[in-house]
DRENDO-1510 file (C-alpha; in Angstrom, 1 decimal, always signed):
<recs>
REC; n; res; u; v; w
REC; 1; UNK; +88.4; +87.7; +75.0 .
REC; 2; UNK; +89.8; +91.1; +75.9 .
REC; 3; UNK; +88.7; +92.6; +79.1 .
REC; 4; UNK; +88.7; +96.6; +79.7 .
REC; 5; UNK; +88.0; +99.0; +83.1 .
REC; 6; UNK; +84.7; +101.8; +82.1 .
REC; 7; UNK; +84.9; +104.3; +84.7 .
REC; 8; UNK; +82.3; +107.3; +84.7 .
REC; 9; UNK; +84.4; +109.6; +87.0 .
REC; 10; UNK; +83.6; +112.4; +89.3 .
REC; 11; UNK; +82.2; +110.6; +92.1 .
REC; 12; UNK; +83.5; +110.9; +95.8 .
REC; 13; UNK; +84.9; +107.9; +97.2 .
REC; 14; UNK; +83.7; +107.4; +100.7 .
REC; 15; UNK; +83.2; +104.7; +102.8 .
REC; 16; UNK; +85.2; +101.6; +103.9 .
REC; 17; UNK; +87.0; +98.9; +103.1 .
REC; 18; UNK; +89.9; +96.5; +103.3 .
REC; 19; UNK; +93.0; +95.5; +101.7 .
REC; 20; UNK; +94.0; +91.9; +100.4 .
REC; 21; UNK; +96.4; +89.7; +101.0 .
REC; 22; UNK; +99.8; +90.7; +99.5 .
REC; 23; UNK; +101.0; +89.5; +96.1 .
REC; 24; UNK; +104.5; +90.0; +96.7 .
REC; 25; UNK; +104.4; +88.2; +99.6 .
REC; 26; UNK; +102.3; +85.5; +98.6 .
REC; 27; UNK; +104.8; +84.2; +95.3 .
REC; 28; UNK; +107.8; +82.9; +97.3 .
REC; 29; UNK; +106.1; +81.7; +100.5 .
REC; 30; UNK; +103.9; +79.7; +97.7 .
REC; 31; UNK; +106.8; +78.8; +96.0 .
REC; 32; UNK; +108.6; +78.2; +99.8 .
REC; 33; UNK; +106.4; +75.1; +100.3 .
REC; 34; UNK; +108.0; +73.1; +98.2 .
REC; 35; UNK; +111.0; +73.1; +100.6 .
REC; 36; UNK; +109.1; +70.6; +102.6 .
REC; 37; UNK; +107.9; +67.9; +101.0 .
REC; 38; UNK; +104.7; +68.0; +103.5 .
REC; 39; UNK; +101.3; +69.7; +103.8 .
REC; 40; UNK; +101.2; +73.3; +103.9 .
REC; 41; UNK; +98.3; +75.7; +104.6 .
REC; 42; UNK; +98.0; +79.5; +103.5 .
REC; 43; UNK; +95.3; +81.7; +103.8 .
REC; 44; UNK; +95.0; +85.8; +102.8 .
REC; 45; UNK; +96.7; +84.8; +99.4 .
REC; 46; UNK; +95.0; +87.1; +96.8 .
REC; 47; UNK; +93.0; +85.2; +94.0 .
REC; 48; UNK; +94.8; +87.3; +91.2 .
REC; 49; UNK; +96.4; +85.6; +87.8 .
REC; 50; UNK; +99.7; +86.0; +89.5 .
REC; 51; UNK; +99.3; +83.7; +92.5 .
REC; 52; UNK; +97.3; +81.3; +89.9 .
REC; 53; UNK; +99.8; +80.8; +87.4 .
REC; 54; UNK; +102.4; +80.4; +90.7 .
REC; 55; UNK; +99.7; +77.6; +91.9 .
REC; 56; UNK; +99.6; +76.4; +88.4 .
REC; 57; UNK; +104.1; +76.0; +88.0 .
REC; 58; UNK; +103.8; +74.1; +91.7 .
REC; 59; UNK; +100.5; +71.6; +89.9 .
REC; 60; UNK; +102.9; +71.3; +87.2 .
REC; 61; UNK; +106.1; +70.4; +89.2 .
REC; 62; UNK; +103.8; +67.9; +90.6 .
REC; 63; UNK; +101.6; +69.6; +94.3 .
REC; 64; UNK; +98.2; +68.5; +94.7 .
REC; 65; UNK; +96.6; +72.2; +95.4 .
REC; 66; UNK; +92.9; +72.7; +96.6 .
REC; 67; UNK; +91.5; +76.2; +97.3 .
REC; 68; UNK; +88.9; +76.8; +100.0 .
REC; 69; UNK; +87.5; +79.8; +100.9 .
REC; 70; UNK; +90.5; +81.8; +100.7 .
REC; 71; UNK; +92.8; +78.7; +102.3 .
REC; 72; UNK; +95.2; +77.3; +99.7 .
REC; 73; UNK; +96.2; +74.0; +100.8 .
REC; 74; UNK; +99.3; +72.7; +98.9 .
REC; 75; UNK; +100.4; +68.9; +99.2 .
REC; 76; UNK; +104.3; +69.0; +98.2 .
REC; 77; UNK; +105.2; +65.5; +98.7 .
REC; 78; UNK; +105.6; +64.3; +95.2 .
REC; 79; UNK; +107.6; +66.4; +93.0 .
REC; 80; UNK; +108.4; +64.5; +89.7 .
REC; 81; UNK; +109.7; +67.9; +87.7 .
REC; 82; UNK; +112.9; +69.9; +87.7 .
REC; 83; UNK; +112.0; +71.8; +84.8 .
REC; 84; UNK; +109.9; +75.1; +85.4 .
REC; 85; UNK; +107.2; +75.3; +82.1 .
REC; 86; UNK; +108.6; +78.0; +79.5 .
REC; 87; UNK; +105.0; +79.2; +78.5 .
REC; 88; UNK; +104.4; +79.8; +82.6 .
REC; 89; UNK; +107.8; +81.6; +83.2 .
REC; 90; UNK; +107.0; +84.0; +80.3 .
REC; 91; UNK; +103.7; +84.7; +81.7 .
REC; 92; UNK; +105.3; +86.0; +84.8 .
REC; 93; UNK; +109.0; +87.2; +86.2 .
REC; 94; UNK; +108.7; +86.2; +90.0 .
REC; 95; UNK; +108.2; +82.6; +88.9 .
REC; 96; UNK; +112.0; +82.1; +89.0 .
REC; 97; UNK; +112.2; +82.4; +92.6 .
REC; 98; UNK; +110.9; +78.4; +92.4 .
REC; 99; UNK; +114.6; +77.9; +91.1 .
REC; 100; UNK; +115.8; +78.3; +94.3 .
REC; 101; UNK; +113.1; +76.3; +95.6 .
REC; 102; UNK; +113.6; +73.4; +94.0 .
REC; 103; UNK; +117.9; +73.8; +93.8 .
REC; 104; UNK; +117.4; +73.6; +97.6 .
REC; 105; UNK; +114.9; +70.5; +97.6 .
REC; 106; UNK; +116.1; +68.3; +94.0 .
REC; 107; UNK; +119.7; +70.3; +93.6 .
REC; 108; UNK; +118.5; +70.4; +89.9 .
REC; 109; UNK; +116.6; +72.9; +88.0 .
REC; 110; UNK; +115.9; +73.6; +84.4 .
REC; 111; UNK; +114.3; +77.3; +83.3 .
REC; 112; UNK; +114.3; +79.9; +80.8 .
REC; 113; UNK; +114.1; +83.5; +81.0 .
REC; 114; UNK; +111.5; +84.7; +82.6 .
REC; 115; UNK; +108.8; +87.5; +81.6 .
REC; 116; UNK; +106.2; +89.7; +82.9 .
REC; 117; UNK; +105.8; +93.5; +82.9 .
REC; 118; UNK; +108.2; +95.6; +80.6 .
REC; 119; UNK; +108.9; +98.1; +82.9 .
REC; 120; UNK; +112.9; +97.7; +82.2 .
REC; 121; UNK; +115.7; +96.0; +82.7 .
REC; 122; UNK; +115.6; +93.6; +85.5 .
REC; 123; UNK; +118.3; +91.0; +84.4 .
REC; 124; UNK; +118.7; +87.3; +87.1 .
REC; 125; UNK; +122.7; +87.8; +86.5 .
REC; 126; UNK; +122.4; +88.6; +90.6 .
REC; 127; UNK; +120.5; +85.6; +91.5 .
REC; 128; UNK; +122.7; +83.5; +88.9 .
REC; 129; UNK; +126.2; +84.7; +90.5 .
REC; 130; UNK; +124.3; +83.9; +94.4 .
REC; 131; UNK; +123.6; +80.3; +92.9 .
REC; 132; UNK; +127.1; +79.5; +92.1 .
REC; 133; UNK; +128.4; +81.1; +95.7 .
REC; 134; UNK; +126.1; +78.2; +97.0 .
REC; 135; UNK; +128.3; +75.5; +94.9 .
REC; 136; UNK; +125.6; +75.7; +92.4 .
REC; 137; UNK; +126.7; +75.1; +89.2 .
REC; 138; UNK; +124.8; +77.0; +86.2 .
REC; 139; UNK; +125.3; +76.3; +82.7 .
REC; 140; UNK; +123.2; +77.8; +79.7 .
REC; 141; UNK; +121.8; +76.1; +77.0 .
REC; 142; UNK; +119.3; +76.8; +73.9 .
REC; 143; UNK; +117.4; +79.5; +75.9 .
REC; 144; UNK; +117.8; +76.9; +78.9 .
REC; 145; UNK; +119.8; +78.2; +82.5 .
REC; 146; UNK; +120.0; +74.2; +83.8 .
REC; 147; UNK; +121.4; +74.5; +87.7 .
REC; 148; UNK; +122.7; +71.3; +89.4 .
REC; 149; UNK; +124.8; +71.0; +92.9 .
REC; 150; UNK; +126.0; +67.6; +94.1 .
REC; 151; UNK; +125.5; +69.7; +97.5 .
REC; 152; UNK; +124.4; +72.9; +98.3 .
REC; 153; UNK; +127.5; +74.9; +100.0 .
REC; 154; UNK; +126.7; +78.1; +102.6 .
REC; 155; UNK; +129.3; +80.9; +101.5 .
REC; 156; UNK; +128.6; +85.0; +102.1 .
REC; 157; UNK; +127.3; +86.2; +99.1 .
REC; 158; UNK; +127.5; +90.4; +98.7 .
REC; 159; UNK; +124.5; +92.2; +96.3 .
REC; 160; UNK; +125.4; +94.8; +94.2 .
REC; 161; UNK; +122.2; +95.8; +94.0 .
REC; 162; UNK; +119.3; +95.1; +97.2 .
REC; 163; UNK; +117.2; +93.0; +94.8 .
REC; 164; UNK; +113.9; +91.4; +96.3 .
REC; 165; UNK; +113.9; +88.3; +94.2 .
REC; 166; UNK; +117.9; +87.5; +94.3 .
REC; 167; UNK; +117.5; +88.4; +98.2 .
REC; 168; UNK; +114.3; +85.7; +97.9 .
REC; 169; UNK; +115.9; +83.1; +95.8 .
REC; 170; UNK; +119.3; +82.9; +98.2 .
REC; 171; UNK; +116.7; +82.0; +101.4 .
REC; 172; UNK; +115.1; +79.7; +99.4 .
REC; 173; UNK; +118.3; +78.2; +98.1 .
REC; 174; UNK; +120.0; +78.2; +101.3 .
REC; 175; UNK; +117.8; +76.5; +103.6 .
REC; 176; UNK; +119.2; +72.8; +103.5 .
REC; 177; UNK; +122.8; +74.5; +102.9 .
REC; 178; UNK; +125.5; +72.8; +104.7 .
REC; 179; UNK; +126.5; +75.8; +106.6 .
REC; 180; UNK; +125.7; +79.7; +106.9 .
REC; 181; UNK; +125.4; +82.0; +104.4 .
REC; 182; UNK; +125.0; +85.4; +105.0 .
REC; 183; UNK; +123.3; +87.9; +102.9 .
REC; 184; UNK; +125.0; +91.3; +102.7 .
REC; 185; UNK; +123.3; +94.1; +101.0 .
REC; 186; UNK; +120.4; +92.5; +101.1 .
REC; 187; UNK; +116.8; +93.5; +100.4 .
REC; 188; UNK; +114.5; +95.0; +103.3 .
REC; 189; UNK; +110.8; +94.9; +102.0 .
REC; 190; UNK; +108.5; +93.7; +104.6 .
REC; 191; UNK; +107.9; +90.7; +102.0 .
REC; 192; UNK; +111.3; +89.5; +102.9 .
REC; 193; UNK; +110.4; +89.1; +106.9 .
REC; 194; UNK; +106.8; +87.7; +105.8 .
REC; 195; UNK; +109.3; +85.1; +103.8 .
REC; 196; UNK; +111.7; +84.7; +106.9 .
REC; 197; UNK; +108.7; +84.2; +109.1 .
REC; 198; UNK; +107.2; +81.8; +106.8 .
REC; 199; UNK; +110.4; +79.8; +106.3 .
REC; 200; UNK; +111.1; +80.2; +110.4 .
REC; 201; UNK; +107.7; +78.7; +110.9 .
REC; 202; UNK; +108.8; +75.7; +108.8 .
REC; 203; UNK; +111.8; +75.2; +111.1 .
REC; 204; UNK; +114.5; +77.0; +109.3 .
REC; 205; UNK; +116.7; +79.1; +111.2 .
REC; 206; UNK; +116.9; +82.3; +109.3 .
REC; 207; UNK; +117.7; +86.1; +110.9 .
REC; 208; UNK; +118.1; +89.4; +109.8 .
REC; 209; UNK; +115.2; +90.0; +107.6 .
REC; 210; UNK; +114.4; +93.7; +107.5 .
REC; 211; UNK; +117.8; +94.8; +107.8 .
REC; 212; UNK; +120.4; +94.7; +105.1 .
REC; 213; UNK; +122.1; +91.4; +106.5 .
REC; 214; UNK; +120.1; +88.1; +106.5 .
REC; 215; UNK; +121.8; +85.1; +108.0 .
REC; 216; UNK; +120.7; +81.2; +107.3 .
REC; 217; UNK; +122.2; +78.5; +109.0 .
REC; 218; UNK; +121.0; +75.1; +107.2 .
REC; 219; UNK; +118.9; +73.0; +108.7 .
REC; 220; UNK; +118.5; +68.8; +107.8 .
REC; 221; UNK; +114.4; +69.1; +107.3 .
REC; 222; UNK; +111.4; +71.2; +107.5 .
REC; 223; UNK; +107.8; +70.6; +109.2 .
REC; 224; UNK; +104.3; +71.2; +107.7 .
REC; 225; UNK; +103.3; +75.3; +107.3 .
REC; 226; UNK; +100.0; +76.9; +108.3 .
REC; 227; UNK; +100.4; +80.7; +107.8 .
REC; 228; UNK; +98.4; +83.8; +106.8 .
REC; 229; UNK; +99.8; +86.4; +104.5 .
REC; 230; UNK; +100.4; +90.3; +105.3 .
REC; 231; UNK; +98.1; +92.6; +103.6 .
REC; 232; UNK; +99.0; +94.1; +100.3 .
REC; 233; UNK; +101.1; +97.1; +101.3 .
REC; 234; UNK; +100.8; +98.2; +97.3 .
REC; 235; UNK; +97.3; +98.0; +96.8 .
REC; 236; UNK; +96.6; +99.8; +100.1 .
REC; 237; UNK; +99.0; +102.7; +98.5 .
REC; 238; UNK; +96.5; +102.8; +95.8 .
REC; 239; UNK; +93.1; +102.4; +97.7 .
REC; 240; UNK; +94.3; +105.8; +99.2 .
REC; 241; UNK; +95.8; +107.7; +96.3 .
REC; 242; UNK; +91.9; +106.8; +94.5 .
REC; 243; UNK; +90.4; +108.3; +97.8 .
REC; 244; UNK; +92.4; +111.0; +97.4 .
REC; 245; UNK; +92.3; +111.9; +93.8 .
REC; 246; UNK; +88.2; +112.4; +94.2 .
REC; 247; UNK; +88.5; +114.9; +97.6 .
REC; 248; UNK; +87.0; +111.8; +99.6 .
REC; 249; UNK; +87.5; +110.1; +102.6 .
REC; 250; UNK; +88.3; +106.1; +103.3 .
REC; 251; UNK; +88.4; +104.3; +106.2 .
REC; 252; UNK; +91.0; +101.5; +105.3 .
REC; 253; UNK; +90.9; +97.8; +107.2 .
REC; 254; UNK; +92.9; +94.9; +107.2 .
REC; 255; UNK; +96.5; +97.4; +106.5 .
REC; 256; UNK; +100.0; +97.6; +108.1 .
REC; 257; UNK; +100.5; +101.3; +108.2 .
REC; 258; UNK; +103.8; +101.5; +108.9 .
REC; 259; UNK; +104.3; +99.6; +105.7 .
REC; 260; UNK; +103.3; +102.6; +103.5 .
REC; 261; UNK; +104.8; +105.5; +106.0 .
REC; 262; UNK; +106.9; +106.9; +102.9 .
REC; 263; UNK; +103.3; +107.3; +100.9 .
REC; 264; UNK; +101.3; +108.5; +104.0 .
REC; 265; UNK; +104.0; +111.2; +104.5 .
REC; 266; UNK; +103.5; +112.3; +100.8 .
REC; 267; UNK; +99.8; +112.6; +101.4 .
REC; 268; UNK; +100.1; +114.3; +104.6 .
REC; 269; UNK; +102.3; +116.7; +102.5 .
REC; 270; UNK; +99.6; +116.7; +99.7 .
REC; 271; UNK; +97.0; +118.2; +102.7 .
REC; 272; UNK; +95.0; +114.9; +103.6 .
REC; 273; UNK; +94.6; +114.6; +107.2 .
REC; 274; UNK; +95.4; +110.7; +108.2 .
REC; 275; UNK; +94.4; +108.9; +111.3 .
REC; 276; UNK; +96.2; +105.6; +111.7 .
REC; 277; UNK; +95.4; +102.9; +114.2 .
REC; 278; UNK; +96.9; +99.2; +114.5 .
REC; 279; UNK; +95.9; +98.0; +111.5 .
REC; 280; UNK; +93.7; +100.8; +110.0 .
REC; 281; UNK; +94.2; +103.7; +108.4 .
REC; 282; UNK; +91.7; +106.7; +108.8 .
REC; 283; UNK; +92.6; +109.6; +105.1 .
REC; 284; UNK; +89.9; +112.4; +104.4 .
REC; 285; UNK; +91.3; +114.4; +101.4 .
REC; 286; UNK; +91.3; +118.6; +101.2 .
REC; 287; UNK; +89.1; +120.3; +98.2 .
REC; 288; UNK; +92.7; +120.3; +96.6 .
REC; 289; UNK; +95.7; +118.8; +96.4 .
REC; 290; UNK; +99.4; +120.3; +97.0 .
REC; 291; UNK; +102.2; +118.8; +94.9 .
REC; 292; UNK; +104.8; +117.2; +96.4 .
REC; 293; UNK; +108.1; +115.8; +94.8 .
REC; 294; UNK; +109.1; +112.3; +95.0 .
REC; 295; UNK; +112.4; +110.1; +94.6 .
REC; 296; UNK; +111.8; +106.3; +94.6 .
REC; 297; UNK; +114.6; +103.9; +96.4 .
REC; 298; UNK; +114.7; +100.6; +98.0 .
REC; 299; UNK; +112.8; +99.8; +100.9 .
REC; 300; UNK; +112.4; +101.8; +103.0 .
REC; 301; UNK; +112.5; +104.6; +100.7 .
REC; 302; UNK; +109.3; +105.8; +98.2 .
REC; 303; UNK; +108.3; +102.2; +96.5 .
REC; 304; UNK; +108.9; +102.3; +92.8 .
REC; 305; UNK; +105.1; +100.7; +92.7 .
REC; 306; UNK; +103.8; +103.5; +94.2 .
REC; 307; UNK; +105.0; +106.1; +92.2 .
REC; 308; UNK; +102.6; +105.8; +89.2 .
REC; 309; UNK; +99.9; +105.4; +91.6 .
REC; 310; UNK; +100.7; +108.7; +93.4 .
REC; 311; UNK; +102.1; +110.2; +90.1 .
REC; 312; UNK; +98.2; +110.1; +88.5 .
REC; 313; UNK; +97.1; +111.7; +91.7 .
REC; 314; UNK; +99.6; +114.5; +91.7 .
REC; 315; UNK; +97.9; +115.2; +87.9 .
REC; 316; UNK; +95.2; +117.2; +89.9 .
REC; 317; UNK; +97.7; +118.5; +92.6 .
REC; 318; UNK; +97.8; +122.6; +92.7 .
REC; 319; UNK; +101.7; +123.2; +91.7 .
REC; 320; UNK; +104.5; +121.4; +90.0 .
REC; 321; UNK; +105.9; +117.9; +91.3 .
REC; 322; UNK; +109.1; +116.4; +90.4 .
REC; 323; UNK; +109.7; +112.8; +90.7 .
REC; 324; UNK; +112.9; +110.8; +90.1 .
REC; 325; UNK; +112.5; +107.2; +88.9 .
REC; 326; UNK; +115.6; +104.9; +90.7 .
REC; 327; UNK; +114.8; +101.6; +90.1 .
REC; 328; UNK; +112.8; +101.0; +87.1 .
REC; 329; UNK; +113.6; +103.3; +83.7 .
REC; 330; UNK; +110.8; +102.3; +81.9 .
REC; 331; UNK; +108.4; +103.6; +84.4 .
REC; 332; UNK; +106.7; +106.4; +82.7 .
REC; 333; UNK; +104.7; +104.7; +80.2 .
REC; 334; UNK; +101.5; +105.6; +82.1 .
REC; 335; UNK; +102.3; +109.6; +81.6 .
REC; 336; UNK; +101.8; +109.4; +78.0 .
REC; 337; UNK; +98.3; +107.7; +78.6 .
REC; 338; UNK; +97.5; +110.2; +81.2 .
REC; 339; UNK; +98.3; +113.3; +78.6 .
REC; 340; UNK; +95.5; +111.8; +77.0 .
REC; 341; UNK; +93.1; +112.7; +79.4 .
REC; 342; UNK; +94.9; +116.4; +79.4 .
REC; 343; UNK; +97.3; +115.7; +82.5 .
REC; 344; UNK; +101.1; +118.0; +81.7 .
REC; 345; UNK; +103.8; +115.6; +82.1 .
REC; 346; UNK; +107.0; +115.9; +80.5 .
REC; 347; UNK; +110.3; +113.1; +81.0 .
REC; 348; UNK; +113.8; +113.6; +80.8 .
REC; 349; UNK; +115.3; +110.2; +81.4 .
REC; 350; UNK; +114.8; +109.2; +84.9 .
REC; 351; UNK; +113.2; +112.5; +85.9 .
REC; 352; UNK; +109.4; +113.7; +85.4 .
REC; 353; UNK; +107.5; +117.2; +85.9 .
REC; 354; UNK; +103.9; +117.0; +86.6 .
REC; 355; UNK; +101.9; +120.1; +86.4 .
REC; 356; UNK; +98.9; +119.8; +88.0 .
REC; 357; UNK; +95.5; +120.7; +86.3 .
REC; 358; UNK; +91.9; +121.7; +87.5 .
REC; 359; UNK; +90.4; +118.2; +86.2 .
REC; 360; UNK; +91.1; +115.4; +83.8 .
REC; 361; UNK; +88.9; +114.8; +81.2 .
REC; 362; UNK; +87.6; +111.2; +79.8 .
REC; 363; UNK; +89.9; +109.2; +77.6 .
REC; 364; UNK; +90.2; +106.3; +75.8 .
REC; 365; UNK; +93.7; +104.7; +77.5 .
REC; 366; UNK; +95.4; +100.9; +77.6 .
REC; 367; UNK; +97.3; +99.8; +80.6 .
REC; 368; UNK; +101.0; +98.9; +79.8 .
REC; 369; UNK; +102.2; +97.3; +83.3 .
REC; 370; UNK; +100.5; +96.6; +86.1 .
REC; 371; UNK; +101.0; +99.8; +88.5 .
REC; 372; UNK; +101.0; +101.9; +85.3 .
REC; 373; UNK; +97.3; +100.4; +84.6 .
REC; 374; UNK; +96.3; +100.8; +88.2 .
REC; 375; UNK; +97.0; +104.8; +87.8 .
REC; 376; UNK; +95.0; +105.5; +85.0 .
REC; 377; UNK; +91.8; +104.1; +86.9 .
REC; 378; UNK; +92.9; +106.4; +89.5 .
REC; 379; UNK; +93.1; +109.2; +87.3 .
REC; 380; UNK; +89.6; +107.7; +85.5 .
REC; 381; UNK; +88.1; +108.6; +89.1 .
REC; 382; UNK; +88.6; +112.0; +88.7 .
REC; 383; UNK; +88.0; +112.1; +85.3 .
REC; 384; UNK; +85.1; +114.4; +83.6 .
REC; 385; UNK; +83.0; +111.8; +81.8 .
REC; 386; UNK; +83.6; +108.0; +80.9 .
REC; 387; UNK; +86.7; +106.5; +80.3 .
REC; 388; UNK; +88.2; +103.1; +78.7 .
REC; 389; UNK; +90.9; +101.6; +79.9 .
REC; 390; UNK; +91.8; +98.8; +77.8 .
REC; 391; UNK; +94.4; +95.7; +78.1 .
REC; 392; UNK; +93.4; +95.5; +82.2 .
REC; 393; UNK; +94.8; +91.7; +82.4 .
REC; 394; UNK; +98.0; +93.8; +83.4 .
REC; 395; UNK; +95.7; +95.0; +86.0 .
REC; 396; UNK; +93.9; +92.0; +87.1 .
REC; 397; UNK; +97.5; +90.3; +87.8 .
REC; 398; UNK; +98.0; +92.2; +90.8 .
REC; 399; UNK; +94.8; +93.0; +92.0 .
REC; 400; UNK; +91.9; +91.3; +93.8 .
REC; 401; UNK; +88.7; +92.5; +93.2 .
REC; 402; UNK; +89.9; +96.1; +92.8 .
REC; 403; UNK; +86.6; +96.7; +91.2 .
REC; 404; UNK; +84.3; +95.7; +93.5 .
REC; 405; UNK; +86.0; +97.4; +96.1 .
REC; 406; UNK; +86.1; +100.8; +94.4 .
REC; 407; UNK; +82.4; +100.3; +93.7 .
REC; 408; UNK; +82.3; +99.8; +97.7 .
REC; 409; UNK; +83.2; +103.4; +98.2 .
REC; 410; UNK; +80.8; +105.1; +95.5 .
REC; 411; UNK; +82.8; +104.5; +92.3 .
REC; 412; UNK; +81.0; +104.1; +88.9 .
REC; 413; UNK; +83.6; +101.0; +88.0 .
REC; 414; UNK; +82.4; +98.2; +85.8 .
REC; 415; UNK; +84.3; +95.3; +83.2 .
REC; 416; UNK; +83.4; +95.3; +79.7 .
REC; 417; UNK; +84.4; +92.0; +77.6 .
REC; 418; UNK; +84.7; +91.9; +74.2 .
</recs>
């Protein structure tokens, strides 16, 4: 049964609300507690079809899970599988950070190639080359990568590249290492601390996340976990670009501002006036827009998420914007949806103008990834009449109750099944 966003647009979003617990996060610290071997409790993890079908690997590995008003409990004492399921690593590409998991607790582990949104090449030859730094051996066979280590070896491993999930699976791997490893080059999103802290709170002895150089000297055994998870930088980014988009004002709870300082910046420069206190974030939007120009890069720089989320909303922005795409070069799919609602985008490679126009009009549109389907509900907001937004599982993945919420502040949001 196929599930798709109708948005009557034109309404003012005002009011306030709150962001959820963050999905990037949420994946390796759920996939972290296998490590132990104990009980773990975790609380603020978004109910979203990622973090199920992460739930649903660690049920199939062999946890006992029960869910309780937003408190997943996860018993990870018996684990009788090395092999991740093939049907749940195609449904989603973060699920091979468990390989690292379970290298670290079995030194075995069987998976395929994983899946998720086609937004471009994102190839695991970086967390493949960090596995056999550790003393990891991989081999490949029919579609299989199988992984085994008689022992688990710290070593320095460089990145070529600042990837989050490489950066993810080498903590993971890394924490019974015999050793130190150090991480050079390696990723800084606040997902990676949230993952330190997690790990640290186990009893691992891991520094450095943040900065480019994570150190992690091995420890014999980890204790029990009770943690709560940070708030979903992302889907704040796109609680304020909807605000925005339909000249409103939002008072935003449950938020680490200085998460999103790259985005509040832009909307600063965009003429919204932005109040921030500790963990709340204050936007009333002008009459109109300015556009601004954007160039995505790793943390800390402009989050490749966010840029279709801020590209809809520069649709309506008086003046020409220019953004450059750095990480991902299939991000643009969503600009030839949004023509369709009369937005004046054009691409050249890795580069796309944006000319902004008076209003969009209604549309019938299909989500392609994730943050591209979050942008065309944006742009939906401001739309003139009702628009459908089909194929919203893409959308549902990585947000919780996005709906609702929007509804919170005025929107005219609903889900149709068919």
């Amino acid at each position: 049964m196929s599930k798709k966003y109708v948005i009557e647009g034109g309404k003012r979003l005002e009011g306030t609300t709150y962001v959820s617990g963050s999905k990037n996060a949420s994946l390796p610290i759920i996939a972290a507690t296998l490590l132990n071997g104990g009980m773990n409790k975790l609380y603020n993890v978004p109910n979203i079809h990622d973090t199920k079908m992460m739930l649903k690997i660690l049920e199939d590995l062999g946890c006992k899970i029960k869910r309780n008003n937003g408190k997943i409990i996860i018993d990870s004492r018996n684990i009788h599988n090395h092999e991740i399921p093939e049907s749940l690593m195609r449904e989603m590409r973060s699920s091979v950070i468990i390989a690292g998991a379970l290298l670290a607790r079995n030194k075995k582990v069987m998976f395929t190639y994983p899946g998720g949104c086609d937004i471009g090449s994102r190839p695991i030859d970086l967390h493949i080359k960090s596995f056999e730094k550790l003393g990891i051996h991989v081999k490949e066979e029919f579609g299989y990568i199988i992984c085994e280590a008689e022992e688990i070896i710290g070593n320095d491993i460089h990145l070529d590249f600042p990837s989050v999930g490489a950066t993810e699976n080498i903590m993971l791997a890394s924490v019974f290492a015999k050793g130190t490893t150090k991480i050079n080059n390696a990723a800084m999103e606040p997902e990676i601390i949230d993952l330190q802290n997690a790990l640290n709170a186990m009893g691992a002895k891991i520094n450095g996340a943040g900065t480019n150089n994570i150190i992690i000297k091995g420890v014999e055994k980890l204790k029990d976990l009770s943690y709560n998870i940070i708030p979903d930088r992302i889907e704040a980014g796109t609680l304020l670009c909807a605000t925005a988009i339909t000249g409103g004002n939002i008072k935003l709870q449950k938020v680490i501002p200085e998460h999103i300082m790259t985005l509040l910046n832009k909307l600063e420069e965009m003429g919204c006036t932005i109040q921030i206190n500790k963990n709340e974030i204050i936007l009333n939007s002008p009459k109109k827009l300015k556009a601004v120009d954007i160039k995505t890069l790793p943390y800390p720089g402009f989050p490749t998420d966010l840029q279709s989320i801020l590209g809809a909303t520069l649709t309506v922005a008086k003046g020409t914007s220019i953004i450059v795409e750095n990480i991902f070069e299939n991000r643009y799919k969503y600009l030839n949806e949004l023509t369709k609602m009369g937005a004046k985008a054009t691409i050249e490679g890795r580069t796309a103008v944006i000319k902004g126009v008076r209003k969009l009009s209604k549309a019938n549109v299909r989500a392609t990834d994730l943050r591209g389907g979050a942008s065309l509900v944006i742009a939906a907001l401001n739309a003139r009449g009702r628009t459908y937004i089909d194929n919203i599982e893409y959308i549902l993945r990585g947000y919780e109750n996005l709906d609702k919420k929007l509804r919170s502040l005025g929107a005219n949001i609903n889900i149709e099944e068919r």
